[in-house]
C-alpha positions in Angstrom: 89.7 145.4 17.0 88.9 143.1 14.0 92.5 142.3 13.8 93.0 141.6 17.6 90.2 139.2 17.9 91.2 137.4 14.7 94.6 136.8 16.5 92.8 135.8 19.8 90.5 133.4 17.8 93.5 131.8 16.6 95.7 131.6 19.7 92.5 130.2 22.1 91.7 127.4 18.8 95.5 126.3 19.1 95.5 126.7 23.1 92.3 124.5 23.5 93.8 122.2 20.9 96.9 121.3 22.8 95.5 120.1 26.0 94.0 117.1 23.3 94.7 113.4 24.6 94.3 109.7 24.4 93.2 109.4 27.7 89.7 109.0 26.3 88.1 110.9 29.9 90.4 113.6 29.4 89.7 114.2 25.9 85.9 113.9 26.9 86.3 117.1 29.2 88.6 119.0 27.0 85.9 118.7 24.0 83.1 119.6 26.7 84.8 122.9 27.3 86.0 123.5 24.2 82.8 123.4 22.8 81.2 125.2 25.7 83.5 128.0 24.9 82.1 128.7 21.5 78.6 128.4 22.5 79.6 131.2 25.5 80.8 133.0 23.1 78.2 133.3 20.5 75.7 133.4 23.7 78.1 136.6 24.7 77.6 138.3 21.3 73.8 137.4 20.7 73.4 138.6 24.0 75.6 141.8 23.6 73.2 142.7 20.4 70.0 142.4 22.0 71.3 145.3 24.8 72.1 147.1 21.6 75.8 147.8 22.5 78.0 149.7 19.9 80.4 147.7 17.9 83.4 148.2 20.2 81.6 147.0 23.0 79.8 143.7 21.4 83.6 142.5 20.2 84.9 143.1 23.9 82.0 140.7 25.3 82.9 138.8 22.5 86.6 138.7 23.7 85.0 137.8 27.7 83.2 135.3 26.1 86.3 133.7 24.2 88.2 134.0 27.4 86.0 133.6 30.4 87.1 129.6 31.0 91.2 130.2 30.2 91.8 129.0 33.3 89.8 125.5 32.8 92.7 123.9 30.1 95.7 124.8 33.1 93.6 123.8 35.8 93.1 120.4 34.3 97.0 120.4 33.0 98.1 121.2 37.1 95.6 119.3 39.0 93.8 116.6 36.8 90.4 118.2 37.6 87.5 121.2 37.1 86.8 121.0 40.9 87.5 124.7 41.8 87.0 123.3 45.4 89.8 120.4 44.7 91.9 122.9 43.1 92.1 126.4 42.3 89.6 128.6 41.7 89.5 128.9 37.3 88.7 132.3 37.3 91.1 133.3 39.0 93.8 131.5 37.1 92.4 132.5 34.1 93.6 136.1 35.0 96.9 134.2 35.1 97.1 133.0 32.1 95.3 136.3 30.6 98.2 138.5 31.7 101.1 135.9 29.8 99.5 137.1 26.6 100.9 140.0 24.3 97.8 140.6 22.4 96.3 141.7 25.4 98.8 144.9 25.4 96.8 146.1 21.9 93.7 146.8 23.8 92.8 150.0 25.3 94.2 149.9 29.2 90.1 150.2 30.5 88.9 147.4 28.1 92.1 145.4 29.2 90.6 146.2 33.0 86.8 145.4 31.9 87.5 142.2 30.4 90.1 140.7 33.5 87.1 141.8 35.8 84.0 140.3 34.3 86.4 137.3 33.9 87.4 137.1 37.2 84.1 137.6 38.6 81.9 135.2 36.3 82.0 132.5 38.3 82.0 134.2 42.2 78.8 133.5 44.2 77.9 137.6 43.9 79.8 140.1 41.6 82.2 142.1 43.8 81.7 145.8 44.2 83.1 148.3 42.5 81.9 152.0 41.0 83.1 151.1 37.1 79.0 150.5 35.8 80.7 149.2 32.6 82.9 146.4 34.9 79.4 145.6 36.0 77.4 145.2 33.2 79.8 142.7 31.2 80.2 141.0 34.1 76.4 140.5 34.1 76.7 139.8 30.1 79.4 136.6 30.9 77.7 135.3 34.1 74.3 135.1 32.0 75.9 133.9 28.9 77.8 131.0 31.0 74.8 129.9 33.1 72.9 129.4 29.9 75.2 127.4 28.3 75.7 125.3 31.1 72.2 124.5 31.7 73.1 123.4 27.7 75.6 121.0 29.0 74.0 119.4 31.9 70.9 118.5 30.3 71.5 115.1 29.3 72.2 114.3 32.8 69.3 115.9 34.6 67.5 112.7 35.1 68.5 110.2 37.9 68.8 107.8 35.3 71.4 109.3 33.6 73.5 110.6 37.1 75.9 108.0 37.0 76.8 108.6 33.2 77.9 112.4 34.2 81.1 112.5 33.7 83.5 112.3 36.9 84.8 116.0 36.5 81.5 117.4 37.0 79.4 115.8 39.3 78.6 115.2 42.4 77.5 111.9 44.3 74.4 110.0 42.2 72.2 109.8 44.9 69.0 112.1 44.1 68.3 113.2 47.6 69.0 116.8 48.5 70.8 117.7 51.5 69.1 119.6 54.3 70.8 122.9 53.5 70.0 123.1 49.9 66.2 122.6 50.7 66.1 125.3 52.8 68.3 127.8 50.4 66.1 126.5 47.8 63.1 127.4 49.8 64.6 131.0 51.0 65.6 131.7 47.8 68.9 132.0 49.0 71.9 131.2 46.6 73.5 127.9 47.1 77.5 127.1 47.6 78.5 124.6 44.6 81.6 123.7 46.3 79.4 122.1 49.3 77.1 119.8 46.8 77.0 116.1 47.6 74.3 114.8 46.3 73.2 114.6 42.4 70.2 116.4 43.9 71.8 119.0 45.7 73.4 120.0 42.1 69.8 120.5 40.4 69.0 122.5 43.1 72.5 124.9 42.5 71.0 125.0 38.9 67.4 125.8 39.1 68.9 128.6 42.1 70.7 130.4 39.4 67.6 131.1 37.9 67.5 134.1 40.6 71.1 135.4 39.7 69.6 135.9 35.8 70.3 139.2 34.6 68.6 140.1 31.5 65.2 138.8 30.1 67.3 137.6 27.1 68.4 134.8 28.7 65.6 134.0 31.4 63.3 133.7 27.9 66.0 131.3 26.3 65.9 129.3 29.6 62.2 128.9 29.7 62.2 128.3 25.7 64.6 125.5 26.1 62.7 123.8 29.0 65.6 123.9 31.0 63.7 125.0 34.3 60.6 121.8 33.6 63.5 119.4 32.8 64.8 120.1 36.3 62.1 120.1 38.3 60.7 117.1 36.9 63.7 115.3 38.3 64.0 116.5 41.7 62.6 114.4 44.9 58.9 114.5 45.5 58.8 116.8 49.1 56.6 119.5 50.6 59.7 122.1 51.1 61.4 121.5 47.5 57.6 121.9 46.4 57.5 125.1 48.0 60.9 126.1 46.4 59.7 125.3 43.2 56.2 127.3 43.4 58.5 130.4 45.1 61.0 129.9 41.8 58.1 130.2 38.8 56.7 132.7 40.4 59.8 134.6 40.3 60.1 133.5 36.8 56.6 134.6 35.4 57.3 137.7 37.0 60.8 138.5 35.6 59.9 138.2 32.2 56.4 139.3 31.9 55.9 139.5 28.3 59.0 138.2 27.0 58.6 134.6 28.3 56.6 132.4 26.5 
């Protein structure tokens, strides 16, 4: 497998590298996900090594990892955005691209099958059923990974202040309010729909819901290490129902990762 993922390596370097350009916005959001690749990555393998998987299986979430935003460099190239909701879904043209590449052939036929599904599914609102409990678990392994990194990403633009310097490809409207709906999803507990944010706000609020779609006490403990969770909350309106989300969301926390949460 050594070999195979050396050859990957190389190909996604080159593949991310091409979609370079002078349009300095462009360049802005292909350096964003380049970059957030590697850190998925290593977040995949760290990860993969704390559940104490063999070998074989930490390369292959490695290779999810390496892979899971494919999609993101043609999506851009076809429709000048990362909107999934102004475009096409990146998952699902990640699988696209996926399938072009020889190297993929080299794998064994259920790895090939494990790594299209976590990929396809690492960005869906819920992972979609099946029986395979080893389609499942990497699945869980990327959609943890990704969430953690992103948190990474938005952090500079948590604050109101900073909402209009977010770049265009990723946000949402400045204003800080947060729509009705979100309150009450927030409140509820009930996952949110990214593709119906308008608000600056109503994008915190996405955030801080993944918190309850966290899989492993790996990454909930990196989360509240990194402050990602305070850094949030600190920035969202002042209201009795958001106040009640976020009383409902640490105590979900405290008790997820009793002992392993500082």
């Amino acid at each position: 497998m050594q070999e195979i993922l050396k050859e990957m390596h190389g190909w996604m370097a080159n593949y991310m590298k091409s979609f370079y350009s002078d349009d300095e916005e462009v360049q802005q959001g292909i350096l964003i996900k380049e970059k957030h690749t590697g850190y998925v990555t290593a977040n995949c393998i760290e990860l993969a090594k704390f559940l104490n998987f063999s070998k074989h299986d930490t390369e292959l979430a490695e290779i999810i990892g390496l892979f899971h935003d494919v999609g993101r460099f043609r999506q851009y190239s076809l429709y000048k955005t990362f909107n999934d909701a102004d475009s096409e879904d990146h998952a699902d043209l990640g699988i696209t691209v996926i399938e072009e590449l020889d190297f993929f052939k080299k794998i064994p036929a259920a790895d090939y099958e494990i790594v299209k599904f976590a990929i396809q599914q690492h960005n869906k609102k819920t992972v979609a059923p099946t029986n395979d409990e080893r389609k499942i678990l990497f699945a869980k392994v990327i959609r943890d990974a990704d969430k953690l990194d992103i948190y990474r990403v938005l952090e500079p633009f948590l604050a109101q202040d900073n909402a209009d310097k977010m770049p265009k490809f990723i946000k949402g409207k400045a204003r800080a309010d947060v729509s009705p709906d979100f309150v009450e999803n927030f409140v509820t507990g009930k996952q949110a729909d990214y593709r119906k944010i308008r608000t600056n706000g109503d994008r915190k609020i996405v955030r801080l819901m993944w918190v309850y779609d966290i899989n492993f006490a790996w990454t909930m403990k990196k989360i509240v290490e990194r402050g990602y969770i305070d850094k949030i909350v600190q920035n969202l309106p002042q209201d009795e129902k958001i106040a009640e989300g976020v009383k409902n969301l640490r105590d979900y926390v405290e008790n997820f990762c009793k002992g392993v949460c500082k």
